[in-house]
C-alpha positions in Angstrom: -127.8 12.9 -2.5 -124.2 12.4 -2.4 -122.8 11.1 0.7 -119.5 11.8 3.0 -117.5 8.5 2.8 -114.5 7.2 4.3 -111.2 9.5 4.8 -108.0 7.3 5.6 -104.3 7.7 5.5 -101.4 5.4 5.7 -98.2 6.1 6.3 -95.2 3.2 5.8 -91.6 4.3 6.6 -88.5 2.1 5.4 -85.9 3.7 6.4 -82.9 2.2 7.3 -81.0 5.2 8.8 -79.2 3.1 11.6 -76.9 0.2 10.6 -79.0 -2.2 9.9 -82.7 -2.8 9.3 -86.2 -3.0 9.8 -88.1 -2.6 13.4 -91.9 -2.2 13.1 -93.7 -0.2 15.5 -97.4 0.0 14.8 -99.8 2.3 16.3 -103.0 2.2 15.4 -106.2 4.6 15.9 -109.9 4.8 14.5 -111.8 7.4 15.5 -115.2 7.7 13.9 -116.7 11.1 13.8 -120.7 11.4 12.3 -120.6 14.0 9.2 -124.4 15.6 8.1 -127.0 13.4 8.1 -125.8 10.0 8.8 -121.9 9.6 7.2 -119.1 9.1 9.2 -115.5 10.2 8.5 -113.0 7.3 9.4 -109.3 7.7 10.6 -107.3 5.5 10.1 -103.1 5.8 11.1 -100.6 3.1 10.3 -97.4 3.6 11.3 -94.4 1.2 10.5 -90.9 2.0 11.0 -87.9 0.1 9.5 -84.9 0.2 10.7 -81.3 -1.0 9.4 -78.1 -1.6 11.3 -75.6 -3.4 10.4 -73.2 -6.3 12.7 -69.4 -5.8 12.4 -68.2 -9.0 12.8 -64.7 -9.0 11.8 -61.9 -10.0 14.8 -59.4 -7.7 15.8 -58.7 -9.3 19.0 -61.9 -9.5 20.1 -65.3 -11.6 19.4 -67.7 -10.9 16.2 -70.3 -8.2 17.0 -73.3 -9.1 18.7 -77.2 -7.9 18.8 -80.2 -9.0 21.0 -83.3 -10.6 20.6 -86.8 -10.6 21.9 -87.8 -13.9 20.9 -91.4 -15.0 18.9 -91.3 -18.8 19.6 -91.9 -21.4 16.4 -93.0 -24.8 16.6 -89.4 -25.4 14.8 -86.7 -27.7 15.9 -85.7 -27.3 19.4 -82.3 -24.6 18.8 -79.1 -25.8 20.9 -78.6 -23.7 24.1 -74.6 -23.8 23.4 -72.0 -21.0 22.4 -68.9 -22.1 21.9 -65.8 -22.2 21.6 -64.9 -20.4 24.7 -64.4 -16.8 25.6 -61.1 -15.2 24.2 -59.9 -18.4 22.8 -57.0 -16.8 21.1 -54.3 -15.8 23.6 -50.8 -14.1 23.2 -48.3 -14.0 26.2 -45.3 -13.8 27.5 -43.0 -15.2 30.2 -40.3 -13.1 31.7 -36.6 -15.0 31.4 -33.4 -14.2 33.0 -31.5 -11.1 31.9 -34.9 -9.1 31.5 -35.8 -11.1 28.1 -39.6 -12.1 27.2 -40.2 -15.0 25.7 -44.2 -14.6 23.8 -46.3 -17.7 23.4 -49.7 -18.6 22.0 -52.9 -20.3 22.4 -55.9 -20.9 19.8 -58.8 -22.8 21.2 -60.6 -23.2 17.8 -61.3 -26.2 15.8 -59.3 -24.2 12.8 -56.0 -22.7 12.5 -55.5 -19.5 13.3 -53.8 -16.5 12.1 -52.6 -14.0 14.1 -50.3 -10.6 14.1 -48.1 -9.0 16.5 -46.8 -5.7 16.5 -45.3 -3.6 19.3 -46.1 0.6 18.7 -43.9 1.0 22.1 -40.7 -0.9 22.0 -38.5 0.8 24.9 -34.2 -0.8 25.4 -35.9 -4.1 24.2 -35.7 -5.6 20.3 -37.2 -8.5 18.9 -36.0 -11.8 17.8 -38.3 -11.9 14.6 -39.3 -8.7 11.8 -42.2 -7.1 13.0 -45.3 -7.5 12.4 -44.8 -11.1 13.4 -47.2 -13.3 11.6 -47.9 -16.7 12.2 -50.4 -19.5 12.0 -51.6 -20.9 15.1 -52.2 -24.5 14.6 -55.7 -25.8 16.0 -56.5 -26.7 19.3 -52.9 -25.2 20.6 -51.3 -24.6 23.5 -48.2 -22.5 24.4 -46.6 -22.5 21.4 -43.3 -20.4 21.1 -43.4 -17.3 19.2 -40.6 -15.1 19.5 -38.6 -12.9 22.0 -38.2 -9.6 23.2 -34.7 -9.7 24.1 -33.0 -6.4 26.3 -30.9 -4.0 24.7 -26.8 -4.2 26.8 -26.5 -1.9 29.0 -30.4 -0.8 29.4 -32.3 0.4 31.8 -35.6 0.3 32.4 -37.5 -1.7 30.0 -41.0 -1.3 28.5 -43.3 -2.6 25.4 -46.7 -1.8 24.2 -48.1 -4.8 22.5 -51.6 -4.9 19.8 -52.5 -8.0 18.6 -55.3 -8.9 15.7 -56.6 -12.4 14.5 -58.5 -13.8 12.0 -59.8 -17.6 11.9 -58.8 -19.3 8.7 -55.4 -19.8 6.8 -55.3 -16.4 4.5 -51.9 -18.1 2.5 -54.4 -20.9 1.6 -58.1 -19.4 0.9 -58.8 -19.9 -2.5 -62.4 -18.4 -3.1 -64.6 -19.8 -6.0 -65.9 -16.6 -8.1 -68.1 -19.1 -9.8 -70.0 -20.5 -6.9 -73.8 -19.7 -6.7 -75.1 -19.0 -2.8 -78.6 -20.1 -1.8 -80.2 -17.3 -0.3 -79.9 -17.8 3.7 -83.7 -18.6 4.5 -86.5 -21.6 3.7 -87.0 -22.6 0.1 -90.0 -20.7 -1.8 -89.6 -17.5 1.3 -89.0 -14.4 0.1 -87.6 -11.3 1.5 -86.7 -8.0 1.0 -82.9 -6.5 0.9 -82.4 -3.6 3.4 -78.9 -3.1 3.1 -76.4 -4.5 0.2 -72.9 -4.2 -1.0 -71.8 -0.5 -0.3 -74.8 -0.1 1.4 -74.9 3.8 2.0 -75.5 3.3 6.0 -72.5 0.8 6.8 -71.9 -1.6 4.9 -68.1 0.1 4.0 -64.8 -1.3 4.9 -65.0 -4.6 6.2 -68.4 -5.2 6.1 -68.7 -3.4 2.4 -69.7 -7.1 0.7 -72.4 -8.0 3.4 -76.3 -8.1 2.9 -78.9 -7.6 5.5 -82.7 -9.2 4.8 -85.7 -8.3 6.7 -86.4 -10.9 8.6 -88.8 -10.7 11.2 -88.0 -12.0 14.9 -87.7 -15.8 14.7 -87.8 -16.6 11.4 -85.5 -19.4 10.2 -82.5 -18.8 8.7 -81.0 -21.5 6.6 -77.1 -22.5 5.2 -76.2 -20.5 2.3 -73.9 -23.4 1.3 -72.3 -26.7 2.8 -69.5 -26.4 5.1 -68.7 -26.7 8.6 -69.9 -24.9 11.5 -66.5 -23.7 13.6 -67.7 -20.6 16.0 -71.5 -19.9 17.7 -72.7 -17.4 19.7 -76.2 -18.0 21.4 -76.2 -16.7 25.1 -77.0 -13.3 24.7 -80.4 -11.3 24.9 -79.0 -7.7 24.6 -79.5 -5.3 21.6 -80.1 -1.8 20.9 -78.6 0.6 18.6 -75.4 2.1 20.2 -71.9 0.2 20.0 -72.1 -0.4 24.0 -74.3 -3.5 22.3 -71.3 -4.2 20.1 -69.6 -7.7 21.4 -73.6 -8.9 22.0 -74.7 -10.3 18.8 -75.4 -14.3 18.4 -73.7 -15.7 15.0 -72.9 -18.9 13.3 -70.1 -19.0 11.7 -69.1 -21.3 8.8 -66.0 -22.7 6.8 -66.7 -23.8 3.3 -64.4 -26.0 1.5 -62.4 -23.0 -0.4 -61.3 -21.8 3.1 -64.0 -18.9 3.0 -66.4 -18.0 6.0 -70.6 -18.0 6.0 -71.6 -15.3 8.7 -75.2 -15.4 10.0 -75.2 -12.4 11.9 -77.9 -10.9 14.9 -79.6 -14.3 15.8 -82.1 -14.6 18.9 -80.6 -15.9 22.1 -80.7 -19.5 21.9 -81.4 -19.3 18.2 -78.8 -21.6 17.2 -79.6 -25.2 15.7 -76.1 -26.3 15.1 -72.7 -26.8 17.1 -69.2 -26.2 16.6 -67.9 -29.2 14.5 -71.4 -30.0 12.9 -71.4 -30.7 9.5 -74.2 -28.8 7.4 -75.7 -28.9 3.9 -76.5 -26.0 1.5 -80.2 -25.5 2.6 -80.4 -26.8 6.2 -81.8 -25.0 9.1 -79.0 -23.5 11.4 -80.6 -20.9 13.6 -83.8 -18.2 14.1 -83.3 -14.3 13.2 -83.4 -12.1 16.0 -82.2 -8.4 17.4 -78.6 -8.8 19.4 -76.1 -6.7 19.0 -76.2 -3.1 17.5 -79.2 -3.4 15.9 -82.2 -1.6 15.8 -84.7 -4.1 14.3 -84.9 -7.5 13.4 -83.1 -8.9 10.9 -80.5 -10.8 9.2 -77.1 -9.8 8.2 -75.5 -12.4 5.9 -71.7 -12.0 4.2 -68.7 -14.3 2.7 -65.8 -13.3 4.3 -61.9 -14.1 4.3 -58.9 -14.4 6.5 -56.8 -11.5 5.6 -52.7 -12.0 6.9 -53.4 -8.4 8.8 -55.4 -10.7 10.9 -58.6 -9.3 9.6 -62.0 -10.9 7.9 -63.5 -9.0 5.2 -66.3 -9.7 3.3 -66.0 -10.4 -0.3 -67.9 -10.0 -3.6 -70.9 -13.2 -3.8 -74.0 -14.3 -6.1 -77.1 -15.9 -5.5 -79.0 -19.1 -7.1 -82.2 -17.0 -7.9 -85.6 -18.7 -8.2 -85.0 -19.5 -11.7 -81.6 -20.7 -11.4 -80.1 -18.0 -12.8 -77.3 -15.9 -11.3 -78.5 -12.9 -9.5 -76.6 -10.2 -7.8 -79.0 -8.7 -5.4 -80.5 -4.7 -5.5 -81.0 -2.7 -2.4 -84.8 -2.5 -1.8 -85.7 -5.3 -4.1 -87.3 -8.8 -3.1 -85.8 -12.1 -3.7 -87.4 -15.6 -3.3 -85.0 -18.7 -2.0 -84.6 -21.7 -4.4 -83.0 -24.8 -3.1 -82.3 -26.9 -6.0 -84.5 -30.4 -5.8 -87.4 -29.1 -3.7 -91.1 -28.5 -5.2 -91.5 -25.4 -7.0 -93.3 -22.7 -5.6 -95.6 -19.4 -6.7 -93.5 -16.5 -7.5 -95.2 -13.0 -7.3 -93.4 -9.7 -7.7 -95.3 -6.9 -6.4 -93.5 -4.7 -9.3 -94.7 -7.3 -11.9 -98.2 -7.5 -11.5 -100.6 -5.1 -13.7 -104.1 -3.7 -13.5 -105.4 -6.3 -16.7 -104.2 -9.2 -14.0 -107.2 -7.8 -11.9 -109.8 -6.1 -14.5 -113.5 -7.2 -13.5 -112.2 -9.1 -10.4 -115.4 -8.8 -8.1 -117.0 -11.0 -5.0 -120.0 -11.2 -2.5 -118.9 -10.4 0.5 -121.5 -10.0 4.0 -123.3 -6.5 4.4 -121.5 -4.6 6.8 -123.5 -1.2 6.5 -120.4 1.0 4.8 -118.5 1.5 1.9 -114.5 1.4 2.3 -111.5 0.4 0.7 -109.1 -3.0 1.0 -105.7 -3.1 0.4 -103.5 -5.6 -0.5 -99.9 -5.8 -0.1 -97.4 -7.7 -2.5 -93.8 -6.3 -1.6 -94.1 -2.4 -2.4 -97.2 -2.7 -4.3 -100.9 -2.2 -3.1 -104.2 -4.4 -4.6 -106.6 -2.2 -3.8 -110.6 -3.5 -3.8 -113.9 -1.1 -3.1 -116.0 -3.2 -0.5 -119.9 -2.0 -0.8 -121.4 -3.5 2.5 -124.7 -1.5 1.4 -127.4 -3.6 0.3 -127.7 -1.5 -2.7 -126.1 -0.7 -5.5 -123.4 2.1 -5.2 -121.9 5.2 -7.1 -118.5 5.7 -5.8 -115.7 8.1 -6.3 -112.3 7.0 -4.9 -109.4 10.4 -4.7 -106.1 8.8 -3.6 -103.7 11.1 -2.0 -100.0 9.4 -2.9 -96.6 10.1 -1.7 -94.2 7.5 -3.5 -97.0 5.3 -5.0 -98.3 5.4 -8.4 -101.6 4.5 -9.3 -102.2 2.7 -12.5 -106.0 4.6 -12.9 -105.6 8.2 -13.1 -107.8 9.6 -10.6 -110.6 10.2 -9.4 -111.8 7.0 -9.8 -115.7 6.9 -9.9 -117.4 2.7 -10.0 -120.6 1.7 -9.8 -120.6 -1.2 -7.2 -123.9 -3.8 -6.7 -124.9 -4.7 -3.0 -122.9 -6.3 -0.4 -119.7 -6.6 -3.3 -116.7 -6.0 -3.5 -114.7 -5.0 -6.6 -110.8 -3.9 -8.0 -110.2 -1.0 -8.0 -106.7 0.1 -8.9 -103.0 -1.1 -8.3 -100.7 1.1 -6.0 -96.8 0.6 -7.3 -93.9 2.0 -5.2 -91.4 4.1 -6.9 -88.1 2.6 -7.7 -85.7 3.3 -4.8 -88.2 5.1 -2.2 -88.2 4.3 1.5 -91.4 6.2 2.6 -94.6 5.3 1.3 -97.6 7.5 2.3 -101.4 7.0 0.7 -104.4 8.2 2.0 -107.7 8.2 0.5 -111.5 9.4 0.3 -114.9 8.0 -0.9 -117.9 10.1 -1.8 -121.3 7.7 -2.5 -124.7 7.8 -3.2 -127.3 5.3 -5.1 -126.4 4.2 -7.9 -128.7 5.7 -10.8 -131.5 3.1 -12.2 -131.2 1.9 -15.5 
């Protein structure tokens, strides 16, 4: 007599509708309900949603966006409770002289020249001593150093100016990027992570941010120098995230010069997730900090970019590849996984969800304890489910399997009907994601009865 098995369903959202990433909120419930004589229906709800939002970390007079973090502590390196350098570091000012003249000067508290750019939308009986925009590098570590005037107009009255100012760190007259260079992915040798968000990601990775990548690290996972360089801004104090733009100047960051005058920008890190100080010198590979949630963020995760000086006093992101696993070039996909290889360290496993097949697993079967019922095991490898039949019966088994699939292919057409010994445990089928999905669904049921005697 046939026999009422297990029902389940499992539902796994990816979507990355804010700005950046991934959070996971799981909810479970089992409810088991008997069924006739003796089976029992089980229930089973996963829910997981993923969230992506994205930092904007550019300067325009103000610091690089932020994020917050609810931290998962490591037995890691002890991180550096430090942000530096201090708040506004860049100032422009002016001084009133006699006749009704203004005499602008400027400050850069960073370890790196700065360039900055001046412009005045209201200029009332007043006219300036340079062209404007005035641009200008200010010189590390500066203090008061002339700019320009505002001188009045003869015969004037009242006199008035509205000033905007915009900075970028860096020297954009010198930046030479290297199209040929090759970036370690930002995270431990032989991890491997998924891609949320990448170049012209459709949810905002546009205008200044439109080169930047965002991987789905979980909460205190650490994050590693893409390449050498030297660390010249952090931000560690704050704990504050969500996803609105009042969370916008509350994102940690480390922030990188490499030798061809471009920028490394670690973006959303946990509050007191930095390792390194301004002025440390870093390799390609070392640890610099933990992931977290700060800033305008709705998950967490890591967002990751090369960027620029521009002379509108701006920092884009620009075009970058990766050293993949192989040592090949690789320009990363949206949605895709991608192992980090740091040249000289032992090599590692690589499995690709999307590259295994069903012959990989054909006749794969173990003993496992008696449990008294029949239900299924799954497996995850990136978007791809190993599913296994586990007969905790002491007897032998005839069991039908009927998936029920949204976004997941199953490499058995269905239904799937096995005969299954006592207490073991057998493949069953793989579940494969389809290309370019963010919702997977599958839910499943099992009909049983003794398995007919030879």
């Amino acid at each position: 007599m046939d026999r009422g098995g297990t029902a389940s369903i499992k539902r796994v959202y990816l979507h990355a509708i804010d700005r950046e990433r991934i959070e996971h909120v799981d909810k479970r419930s089992v409810h088991l309900h008997p069924v006739g004589r003796g089976g029992w229906i089980l229930s089973l709800i996963l829910l997981a949603f993923f969230l992506s939002l994205l930092p904007a970390v550019a300067k325009a007079q103000t610091k690089d966006s932020p994020q917050r973090s609810d931290s998962a502590q490591r037995n890691e390196p002890a991180p550096r409770r430090e942000a530096s350098p201090p708040k506004d570091p860049v100032r422009v000012y002016q001084a009133q002289e006699e006749g009704g003249a203004y005499q602008f000067y400027g400050d850069n508290g960073y370890p790196i020249p700065v360039w900055i750019s001046i412009d005045f939308p209201t200029l009332y009986n007043l006219k300036s001593s340079v062209s404007l925009p005035f641009r200008t590098l200010l010189p590390p570590h500066s203090v008061k150093v002339p700019l320009f005037q505002l001188e009045a107009l003869p015969n004037s009255g009242r006199k008035s100016f509205r000033m905007t100012v915009s900075y970028a760190r860096g020297d954009p007259t010198s930046v030479r990027p290297d199209p040929s260079f090759l970036y370690l992915f930002p995270f431990p040798h032989g991890k491997k992570y998924r891609l949320s968000q990448g170049p012209n990601g459709a949810f905002t990775h546009y205008g200044e941010n439109q080169y930047a990548y965002d991987f789905d690290l979980d909460m205190g996972s650490l994050v590693t120098a893409a390449r050498d360089g030297t660390v010249i801004d952090v931000k560690a104090d704050s704990n504050r995230g969500g996803p609105s733009t009042a969370y916008a100047q509350d994102a940690n960051y480390i922030l990188i010069l490499h030798e061809d005058g471009t920028f490394g920008n670690y973006v959303h890190l946990k509050q007191n997730g930095s390792l390194v100080k301004v002025g440390d010198r870093v390799k390609a590979g070392d640890p610099i900090g933990y992931s977290g949630n700060t800033g305008v963020s709705s998950g967490p995760h890591l967002h990751f970019d090369v960027r620029i000086p521009t002379k509108e006093g701006k920092m884009v992101s620009i075009p970058i590849r990766f050293l993949n696993y192989d040592g090949s070039p690789v320009s990363p996909v949206e949605g895709e996984y991608y192992y980090a290889f740091h040249p000289g360290n032992p090599p590692f496993p690589v499995v690709f969800g999307n590259a295994l097949k069903e012959e990989d697993f054909a006749g794969q079967t173990r003993k496992i304890p008696g449990s008294g019922k029949i239900d299924l095991r799954f497996e995850q490898v990136d978007s791809t489910y190993i599913v296994y039949l586990a007969n905790g019966l002491r007897t032998p088994q005839e069991v039908t399997v009927e998936f029920r699939l949204v976004n997941l292919m199953p490499g058995k057409k269905g239904p799937i009907t096995l005969t299954v010994g006592g207490e073991t445990e057998v493949f069953v089928t793989l579940l494969k994601g389809v290309p370019g999905a963010t919702v997977f669904e599958y839910g499943y049921a099992l009909r049983y009865r003794p398995a007919p005697t030879p």
